[in-house]
mmCIF file of the N, C-alpha and C atoms, coordinates in Angstrom:
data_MODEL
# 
_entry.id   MODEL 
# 
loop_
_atom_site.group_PDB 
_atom_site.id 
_atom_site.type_symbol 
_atom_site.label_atom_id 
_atom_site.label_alt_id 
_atom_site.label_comp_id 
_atom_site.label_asym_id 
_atom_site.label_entity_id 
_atom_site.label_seq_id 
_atom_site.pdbx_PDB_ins_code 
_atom_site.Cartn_x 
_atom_site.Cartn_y 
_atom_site.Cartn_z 
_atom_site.occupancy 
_atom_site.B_iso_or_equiv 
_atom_site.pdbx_formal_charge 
_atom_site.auth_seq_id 
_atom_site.auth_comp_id 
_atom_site.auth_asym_id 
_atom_site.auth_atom_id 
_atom_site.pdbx_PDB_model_num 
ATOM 1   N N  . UNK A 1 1  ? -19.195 8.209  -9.658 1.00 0.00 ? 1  UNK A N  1 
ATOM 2   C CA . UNK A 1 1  ? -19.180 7.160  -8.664 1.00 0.00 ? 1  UNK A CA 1 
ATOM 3   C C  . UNK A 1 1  ? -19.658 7.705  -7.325 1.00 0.00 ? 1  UNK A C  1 
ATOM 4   N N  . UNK A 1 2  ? -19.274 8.653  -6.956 1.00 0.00 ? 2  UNK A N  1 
ATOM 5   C CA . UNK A 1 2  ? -19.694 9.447  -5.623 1.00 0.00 ? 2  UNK A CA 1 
ATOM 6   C C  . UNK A 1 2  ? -20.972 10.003 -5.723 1.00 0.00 ? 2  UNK A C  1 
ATOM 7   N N  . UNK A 1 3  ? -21.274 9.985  -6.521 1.00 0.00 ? 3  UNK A N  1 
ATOM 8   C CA . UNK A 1 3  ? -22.825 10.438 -6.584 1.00 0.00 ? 3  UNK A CA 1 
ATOM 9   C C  . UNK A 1 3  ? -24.159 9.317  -6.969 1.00 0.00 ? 3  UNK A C  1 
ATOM 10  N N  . UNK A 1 4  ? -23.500 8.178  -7.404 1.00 0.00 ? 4  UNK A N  1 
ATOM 11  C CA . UNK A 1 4  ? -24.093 6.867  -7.030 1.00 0.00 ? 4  UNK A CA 1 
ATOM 12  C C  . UNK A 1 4  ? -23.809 6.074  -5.953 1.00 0.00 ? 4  UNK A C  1 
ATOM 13  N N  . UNK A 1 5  ? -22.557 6.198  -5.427 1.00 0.00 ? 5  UNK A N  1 
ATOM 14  C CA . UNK A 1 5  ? -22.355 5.271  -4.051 1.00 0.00 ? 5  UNK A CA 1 
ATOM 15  C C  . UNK A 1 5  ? -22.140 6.458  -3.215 1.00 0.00 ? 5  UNK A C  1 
ATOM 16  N N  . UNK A 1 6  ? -22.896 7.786  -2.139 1.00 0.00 ? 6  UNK A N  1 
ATOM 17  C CA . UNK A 1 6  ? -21.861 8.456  -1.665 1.00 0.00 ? 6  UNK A CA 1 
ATOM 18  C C  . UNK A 1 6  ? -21.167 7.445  -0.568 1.00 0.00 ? 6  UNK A C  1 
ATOM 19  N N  . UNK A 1 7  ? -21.523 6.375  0.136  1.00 0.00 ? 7  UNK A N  1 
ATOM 20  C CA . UNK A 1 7  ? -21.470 5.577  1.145  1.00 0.00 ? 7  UNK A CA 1 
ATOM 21  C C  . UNK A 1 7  ? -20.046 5.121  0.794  1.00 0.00 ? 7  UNK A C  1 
ATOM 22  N N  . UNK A 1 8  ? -19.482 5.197  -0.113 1.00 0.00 ? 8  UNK A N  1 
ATOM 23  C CA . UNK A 1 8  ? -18.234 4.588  -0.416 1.00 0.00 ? 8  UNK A CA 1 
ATOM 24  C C  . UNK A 1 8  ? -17.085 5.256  -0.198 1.00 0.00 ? 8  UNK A C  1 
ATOM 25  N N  . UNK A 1 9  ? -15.848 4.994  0.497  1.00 0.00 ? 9  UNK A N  1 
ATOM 26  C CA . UNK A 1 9  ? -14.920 6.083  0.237  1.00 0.00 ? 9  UNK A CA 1 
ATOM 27  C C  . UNK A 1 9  ? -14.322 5.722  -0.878 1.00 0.00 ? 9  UNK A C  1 
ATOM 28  N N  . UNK A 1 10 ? -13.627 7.019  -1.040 1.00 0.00 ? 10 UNK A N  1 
ATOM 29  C CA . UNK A 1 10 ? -12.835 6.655  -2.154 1.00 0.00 ? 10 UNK A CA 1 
ATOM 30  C C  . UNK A 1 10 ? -11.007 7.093  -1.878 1.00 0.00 ? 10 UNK A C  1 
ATOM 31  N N  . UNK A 1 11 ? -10.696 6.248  -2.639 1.00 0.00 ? 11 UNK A N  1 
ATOM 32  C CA . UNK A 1 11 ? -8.509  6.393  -2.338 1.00 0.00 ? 11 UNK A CA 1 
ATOM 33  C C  . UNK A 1 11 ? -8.295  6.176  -3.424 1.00 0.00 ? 11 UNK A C  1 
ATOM 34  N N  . UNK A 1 12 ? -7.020  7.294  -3.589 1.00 0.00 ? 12 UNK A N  1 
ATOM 35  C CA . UNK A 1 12 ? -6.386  7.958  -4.686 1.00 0.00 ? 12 UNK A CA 1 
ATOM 36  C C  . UNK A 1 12 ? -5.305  7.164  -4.638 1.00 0.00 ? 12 UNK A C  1 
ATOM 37  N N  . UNK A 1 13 ? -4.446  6.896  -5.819 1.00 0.00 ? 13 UNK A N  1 
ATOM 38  C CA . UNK A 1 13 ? -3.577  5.675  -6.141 1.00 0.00 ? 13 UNK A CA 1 
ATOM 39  C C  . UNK A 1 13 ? -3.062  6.513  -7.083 1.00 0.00 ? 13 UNK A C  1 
ATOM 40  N N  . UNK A 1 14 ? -1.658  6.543  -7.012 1.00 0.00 ? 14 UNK A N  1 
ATOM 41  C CA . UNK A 1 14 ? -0.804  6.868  -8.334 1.00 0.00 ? 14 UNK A CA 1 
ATOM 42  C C  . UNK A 1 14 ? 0.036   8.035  -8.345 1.00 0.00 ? 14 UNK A C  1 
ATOM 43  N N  . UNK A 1 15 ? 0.943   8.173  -8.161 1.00 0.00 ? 15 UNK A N  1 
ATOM 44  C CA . UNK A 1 15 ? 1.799   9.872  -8.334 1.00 0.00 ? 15 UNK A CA 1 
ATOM 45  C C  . UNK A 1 15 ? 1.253   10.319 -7.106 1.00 0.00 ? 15 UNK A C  1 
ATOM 46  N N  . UNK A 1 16 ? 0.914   10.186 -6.313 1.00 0.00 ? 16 UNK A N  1 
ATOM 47  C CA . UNK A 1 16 ? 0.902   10.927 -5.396 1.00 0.00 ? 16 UNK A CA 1 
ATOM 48  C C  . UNK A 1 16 ? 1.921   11.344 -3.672 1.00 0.00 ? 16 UNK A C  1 
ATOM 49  N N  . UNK A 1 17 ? 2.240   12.269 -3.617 1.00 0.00 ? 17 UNK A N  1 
ATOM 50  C CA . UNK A 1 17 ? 2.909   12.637 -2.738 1.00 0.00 ? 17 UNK A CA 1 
ATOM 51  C C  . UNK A 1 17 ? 2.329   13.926 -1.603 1.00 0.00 ? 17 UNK A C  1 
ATOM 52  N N  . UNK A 1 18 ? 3.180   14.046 -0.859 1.00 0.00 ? 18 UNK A N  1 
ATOM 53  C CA . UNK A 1 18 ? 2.789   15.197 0.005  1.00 0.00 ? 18 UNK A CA 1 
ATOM 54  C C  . UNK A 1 18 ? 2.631   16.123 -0.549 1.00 0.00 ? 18 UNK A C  1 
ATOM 55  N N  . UNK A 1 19 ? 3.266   16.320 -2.105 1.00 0.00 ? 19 UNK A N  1 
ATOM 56  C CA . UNK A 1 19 ? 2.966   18.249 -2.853 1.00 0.00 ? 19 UNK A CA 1 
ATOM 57  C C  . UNK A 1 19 ? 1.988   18.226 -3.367 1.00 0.00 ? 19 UNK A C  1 
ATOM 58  N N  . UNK A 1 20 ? 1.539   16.972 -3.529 1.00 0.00 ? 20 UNK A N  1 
ATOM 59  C CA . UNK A 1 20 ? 0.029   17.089 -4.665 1.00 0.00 ? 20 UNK A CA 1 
ATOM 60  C C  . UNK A 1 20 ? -1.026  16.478 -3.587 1.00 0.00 ? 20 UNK A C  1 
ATOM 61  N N  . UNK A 1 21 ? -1.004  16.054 -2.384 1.00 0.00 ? 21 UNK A N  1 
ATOM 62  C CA . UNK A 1 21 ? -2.318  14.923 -1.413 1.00 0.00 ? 21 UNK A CA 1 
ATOM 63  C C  . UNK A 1 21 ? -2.856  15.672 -1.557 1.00 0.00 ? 21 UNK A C  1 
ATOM 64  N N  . UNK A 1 22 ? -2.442  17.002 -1.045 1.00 0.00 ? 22 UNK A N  1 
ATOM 65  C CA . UNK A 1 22 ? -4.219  17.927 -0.643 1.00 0.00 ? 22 UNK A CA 1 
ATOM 66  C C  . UNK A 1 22 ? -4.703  18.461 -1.177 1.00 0.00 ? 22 UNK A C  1 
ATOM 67  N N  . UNK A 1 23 ? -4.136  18.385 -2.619 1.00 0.00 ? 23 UNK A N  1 
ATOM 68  C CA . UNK A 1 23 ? -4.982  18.563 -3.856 1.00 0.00 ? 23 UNK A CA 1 
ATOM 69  C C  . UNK A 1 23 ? -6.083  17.164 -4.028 1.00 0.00 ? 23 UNK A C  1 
ATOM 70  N N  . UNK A 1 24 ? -5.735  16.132 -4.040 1.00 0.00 ? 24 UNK A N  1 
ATOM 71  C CA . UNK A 1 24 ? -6.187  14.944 -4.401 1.00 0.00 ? 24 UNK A CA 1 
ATOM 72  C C  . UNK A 1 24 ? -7.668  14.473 -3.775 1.00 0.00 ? 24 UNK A C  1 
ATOM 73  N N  . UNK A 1 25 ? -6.977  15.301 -2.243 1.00 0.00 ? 25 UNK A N  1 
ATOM 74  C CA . UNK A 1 25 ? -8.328  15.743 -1.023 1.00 0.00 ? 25 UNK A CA 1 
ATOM 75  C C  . UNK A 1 25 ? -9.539  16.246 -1.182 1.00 0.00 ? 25 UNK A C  1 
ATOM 76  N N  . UNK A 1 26 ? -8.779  17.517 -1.923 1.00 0.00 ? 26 UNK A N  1 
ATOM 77  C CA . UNK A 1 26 ? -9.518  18.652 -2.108 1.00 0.00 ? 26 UNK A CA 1 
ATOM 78  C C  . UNK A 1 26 ? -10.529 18.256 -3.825 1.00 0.00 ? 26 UNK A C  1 
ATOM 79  N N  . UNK A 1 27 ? -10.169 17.787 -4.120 1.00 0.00 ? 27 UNK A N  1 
ATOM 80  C CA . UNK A 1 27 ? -10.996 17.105 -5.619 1.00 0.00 ? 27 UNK A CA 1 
ATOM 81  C C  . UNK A 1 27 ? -11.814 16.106 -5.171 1.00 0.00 ? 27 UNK A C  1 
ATOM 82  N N  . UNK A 1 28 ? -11.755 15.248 -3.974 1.00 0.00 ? 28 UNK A N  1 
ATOM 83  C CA . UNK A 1 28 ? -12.803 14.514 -3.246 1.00 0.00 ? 28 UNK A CA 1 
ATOM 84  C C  . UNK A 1 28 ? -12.150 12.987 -2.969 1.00 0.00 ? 28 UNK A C  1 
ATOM 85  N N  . UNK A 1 29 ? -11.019 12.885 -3.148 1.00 0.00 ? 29 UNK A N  1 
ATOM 86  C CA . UNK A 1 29 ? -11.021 11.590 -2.594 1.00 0.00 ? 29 UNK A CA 1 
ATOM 87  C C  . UNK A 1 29 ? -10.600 11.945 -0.589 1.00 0.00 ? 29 UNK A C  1 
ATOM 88  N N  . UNK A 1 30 ? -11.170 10.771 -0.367 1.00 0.00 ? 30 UNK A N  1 
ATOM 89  C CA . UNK A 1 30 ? -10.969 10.484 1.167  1.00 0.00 ? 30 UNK A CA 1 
ATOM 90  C C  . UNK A 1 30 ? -10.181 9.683  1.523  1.00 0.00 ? 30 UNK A C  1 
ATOM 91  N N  . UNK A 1 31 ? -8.730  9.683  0.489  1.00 0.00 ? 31 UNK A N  1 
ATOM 92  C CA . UNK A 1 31 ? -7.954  8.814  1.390  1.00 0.00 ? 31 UNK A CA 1 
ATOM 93  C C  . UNK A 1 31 ? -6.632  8.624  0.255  1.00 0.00 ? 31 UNK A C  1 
ATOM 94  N N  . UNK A 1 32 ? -5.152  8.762  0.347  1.00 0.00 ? 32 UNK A N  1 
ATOM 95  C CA . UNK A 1 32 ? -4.445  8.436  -0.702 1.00 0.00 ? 32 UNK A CA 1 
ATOM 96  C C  . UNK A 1 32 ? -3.680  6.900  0.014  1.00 0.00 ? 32 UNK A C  1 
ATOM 97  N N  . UNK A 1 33 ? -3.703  6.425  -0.983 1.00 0.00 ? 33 UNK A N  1 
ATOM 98  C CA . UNK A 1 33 ? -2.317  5.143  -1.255 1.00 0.00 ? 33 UNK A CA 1 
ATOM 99  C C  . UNK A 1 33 ? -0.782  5.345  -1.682 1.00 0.00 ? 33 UNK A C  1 
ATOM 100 N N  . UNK A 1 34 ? 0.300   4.920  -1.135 1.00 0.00 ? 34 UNK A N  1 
ATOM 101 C CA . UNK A 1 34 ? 1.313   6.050  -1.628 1.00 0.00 ? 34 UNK A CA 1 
ATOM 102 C C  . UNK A 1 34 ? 2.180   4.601  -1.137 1.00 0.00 ? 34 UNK A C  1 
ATOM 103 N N  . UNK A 1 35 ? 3.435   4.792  -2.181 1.00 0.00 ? 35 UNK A N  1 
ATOM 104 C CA . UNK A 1 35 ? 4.082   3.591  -2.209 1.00 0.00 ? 35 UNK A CA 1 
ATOM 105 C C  . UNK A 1 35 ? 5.555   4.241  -2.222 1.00 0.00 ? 35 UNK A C  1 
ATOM 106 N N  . UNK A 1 36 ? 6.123   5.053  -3.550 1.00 0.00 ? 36 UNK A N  1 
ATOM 107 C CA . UNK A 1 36 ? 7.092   5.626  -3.760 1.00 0.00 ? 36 UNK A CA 1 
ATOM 108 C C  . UNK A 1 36 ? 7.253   6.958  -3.070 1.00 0.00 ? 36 UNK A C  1 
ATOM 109 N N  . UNK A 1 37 ? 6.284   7.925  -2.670 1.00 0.00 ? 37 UNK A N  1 
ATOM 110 C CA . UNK A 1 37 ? 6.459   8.821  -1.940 1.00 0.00 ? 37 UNK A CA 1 
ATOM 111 C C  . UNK A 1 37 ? 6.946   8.354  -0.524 1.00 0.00 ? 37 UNK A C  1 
ATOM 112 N N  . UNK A 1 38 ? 7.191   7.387  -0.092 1.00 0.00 ? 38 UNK A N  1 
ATOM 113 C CA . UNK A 1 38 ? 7.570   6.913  1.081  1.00 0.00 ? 38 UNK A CA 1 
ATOM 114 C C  . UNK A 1 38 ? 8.926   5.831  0.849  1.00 0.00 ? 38 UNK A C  1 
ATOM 115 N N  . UNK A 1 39 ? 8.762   5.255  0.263  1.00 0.00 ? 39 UNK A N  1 
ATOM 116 C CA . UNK A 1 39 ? 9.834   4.031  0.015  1.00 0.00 ? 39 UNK A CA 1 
ATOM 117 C C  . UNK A 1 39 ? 11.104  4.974  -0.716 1.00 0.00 ? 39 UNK A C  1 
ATOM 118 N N  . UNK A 1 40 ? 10.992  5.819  -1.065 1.00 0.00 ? 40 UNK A N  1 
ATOM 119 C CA . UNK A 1 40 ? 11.686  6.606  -2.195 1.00 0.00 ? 40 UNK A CA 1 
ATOM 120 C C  . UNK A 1 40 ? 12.628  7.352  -1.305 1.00 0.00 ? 40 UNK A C  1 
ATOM 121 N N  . UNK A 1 41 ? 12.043  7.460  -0.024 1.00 0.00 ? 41 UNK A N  1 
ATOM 122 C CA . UNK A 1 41 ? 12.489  9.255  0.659  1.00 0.00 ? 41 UNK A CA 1 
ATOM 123 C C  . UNK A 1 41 ? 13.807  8.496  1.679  1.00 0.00 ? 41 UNK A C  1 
ATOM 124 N N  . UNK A 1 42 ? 14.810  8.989  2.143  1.00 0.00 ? 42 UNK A N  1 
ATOM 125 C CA . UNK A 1 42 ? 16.154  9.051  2.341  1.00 0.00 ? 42 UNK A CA 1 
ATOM 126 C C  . UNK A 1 42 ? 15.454  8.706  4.584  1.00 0.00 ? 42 UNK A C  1 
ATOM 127 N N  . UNK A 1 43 ? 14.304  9.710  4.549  1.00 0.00 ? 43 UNK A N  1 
ATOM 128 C CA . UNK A 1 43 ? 13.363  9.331  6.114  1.00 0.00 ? 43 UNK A CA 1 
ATOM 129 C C  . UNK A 1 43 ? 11.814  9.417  5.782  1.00 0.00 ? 43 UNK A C  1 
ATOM 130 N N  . UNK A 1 44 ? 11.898  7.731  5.181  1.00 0.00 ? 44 UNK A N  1 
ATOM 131 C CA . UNK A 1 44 ? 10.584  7.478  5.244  1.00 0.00 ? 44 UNK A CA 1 
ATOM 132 C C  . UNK A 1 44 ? 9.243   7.461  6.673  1.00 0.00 ? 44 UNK A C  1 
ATOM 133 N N  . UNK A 1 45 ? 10.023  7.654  7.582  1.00 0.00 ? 45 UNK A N  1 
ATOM 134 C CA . UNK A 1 45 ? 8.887   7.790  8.648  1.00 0.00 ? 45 UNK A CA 1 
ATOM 135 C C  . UNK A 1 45 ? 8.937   9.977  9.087  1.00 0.00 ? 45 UNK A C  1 
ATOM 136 N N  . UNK A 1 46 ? 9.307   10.234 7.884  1.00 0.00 ? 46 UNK A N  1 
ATOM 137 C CA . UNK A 1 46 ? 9.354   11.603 8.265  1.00 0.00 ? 46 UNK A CA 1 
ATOM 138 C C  . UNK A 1 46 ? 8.821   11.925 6.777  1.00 0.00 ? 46 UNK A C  1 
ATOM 139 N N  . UNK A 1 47 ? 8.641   11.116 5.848  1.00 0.00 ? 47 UNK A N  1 
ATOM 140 C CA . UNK A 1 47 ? 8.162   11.266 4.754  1.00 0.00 ? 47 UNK A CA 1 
ATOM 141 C C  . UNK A 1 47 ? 6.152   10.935 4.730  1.00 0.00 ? 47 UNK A C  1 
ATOM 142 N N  . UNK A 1 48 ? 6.267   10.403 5.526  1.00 0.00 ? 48 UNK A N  1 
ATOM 143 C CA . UNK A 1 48 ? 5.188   9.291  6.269  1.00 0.00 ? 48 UNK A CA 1 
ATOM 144 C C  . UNK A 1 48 ? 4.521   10.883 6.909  1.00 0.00 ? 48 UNK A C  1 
ATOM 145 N N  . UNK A 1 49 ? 4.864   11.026 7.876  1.00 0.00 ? 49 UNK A N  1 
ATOM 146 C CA . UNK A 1 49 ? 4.422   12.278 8.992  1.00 0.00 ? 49 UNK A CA 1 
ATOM 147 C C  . UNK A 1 49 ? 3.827   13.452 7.864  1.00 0.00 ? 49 UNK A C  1 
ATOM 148 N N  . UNK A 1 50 ? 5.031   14.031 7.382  1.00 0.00 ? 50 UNK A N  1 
ATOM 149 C CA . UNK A 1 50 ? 4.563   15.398 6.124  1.00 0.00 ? 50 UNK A CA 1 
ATOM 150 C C  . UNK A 1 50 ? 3.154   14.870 5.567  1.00 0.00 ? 50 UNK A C  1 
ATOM 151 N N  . UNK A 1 51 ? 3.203   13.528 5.214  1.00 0.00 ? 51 UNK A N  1 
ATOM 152 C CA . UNK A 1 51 ? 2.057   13.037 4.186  1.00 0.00 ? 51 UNK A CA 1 
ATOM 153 C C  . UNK A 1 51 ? 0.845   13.372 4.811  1.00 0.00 ? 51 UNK A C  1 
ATOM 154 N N  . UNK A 1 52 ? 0.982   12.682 6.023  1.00 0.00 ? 52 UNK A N  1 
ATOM 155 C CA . UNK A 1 52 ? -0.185  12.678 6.725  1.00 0.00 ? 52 UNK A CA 1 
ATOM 156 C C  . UNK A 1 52 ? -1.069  13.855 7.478  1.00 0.00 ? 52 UNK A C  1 
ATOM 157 N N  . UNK A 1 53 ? 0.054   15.117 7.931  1.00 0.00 ? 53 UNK A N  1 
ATOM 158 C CA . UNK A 1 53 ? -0.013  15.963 7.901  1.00 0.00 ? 53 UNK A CA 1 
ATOM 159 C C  . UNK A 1 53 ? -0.726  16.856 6.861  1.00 0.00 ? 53 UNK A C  1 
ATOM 160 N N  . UNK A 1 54 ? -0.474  16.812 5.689  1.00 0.00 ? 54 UNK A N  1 
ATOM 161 C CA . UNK A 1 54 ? -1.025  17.126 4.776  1.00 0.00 ? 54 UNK A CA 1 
ATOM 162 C C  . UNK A 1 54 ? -2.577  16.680 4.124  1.00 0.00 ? 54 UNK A C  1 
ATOM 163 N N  . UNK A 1 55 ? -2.532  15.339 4.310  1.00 0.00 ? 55 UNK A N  1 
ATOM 164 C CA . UNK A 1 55 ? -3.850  14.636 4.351  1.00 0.00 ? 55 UNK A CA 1 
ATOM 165 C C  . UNK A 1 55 ? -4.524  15.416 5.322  1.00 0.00 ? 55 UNK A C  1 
ATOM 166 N N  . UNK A 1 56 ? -4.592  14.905 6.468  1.00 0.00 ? 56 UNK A N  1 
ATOM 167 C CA . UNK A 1 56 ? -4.976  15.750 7.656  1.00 0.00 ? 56 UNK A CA 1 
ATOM 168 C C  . UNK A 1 56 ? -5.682  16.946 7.593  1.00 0.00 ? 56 UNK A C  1 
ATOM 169 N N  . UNK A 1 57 ? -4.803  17.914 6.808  1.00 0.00 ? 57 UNK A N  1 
ATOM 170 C CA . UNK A 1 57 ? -4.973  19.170 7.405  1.00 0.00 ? 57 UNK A CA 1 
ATOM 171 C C  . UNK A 1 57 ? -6.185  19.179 5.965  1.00 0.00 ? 57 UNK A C  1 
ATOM 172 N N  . UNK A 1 58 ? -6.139  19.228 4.558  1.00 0.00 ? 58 UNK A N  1 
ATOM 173 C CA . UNK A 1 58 ? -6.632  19.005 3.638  1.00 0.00 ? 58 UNK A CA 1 
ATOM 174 C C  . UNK A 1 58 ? -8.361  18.083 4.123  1.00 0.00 ? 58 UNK A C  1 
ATOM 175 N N  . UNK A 1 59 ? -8.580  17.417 4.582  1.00 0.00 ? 59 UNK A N  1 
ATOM 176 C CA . UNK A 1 59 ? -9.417  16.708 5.036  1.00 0.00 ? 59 UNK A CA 1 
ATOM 177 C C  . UNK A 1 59 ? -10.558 17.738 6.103  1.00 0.00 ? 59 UNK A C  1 
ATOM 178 N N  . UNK A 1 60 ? -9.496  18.041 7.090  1.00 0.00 ? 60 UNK A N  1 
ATOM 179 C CA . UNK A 1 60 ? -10.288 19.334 7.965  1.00 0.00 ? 60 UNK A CA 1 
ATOM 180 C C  . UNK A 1 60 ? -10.745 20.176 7.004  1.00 0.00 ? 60 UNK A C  1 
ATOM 181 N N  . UNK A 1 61 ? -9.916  20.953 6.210  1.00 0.00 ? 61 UNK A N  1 
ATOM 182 C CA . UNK A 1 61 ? -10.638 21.920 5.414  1.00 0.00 ? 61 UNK A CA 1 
ATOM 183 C C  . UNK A 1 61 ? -12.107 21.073 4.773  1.00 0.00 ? 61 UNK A C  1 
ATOM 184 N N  . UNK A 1 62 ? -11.930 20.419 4.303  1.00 0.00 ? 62 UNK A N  1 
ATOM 185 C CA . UNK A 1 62 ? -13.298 19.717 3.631  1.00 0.00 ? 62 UNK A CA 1 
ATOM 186 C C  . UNK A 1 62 ? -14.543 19.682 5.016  1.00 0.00 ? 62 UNK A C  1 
ATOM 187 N N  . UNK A 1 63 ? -14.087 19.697 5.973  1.00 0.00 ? 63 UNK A N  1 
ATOM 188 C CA . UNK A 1 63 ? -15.142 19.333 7.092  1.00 0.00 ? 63 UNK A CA 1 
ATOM 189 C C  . UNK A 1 63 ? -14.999 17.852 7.144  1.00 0.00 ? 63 UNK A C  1 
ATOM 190 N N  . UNK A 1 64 ? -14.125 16.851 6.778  1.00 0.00 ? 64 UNK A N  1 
ATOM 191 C CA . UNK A 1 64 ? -14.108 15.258 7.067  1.00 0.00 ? 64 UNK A CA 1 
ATOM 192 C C  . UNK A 1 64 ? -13.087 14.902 8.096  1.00 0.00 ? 64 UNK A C  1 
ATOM 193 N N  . UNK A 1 65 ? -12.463 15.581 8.925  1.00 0.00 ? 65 UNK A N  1 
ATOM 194 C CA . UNK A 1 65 ? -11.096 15.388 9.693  1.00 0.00 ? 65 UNK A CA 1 
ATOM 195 C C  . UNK A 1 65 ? -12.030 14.632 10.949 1.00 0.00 ? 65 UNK A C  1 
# 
């Protein structure tokens, strides 16, 4: 798909959390969807932060931050 559309981003859907995003990153998607990694956590706006953090930092490494 990325090599027929690169113009497209792409977001990762499914199992995903802050231990696995910047893996998810790092395999090429540009963006996760996350439902239970957040709704799940005891401080979802601190569950929220780690995530993004992680996205983030995962993203820079690629050169897309």
């Amino acid at each position: 798909f990325r090599r027929r559309f690169p113009e497209f981003p792409l977001c990762a859907i499914a199992g995903i959390d802050a231990g696995n995003a910047g893996e998810v990153i790092a395999a090429g998607a540009d963006g996760v969807a996350v439902i239970s990694a957040l709704s799940l956590k005891d401080d979802p706006r601190a569950a929220a932060r780690q995530l993004r953090g992680v996205v983030d930092d995962a993203l820079a490494q690629r050169g897309r931050a």
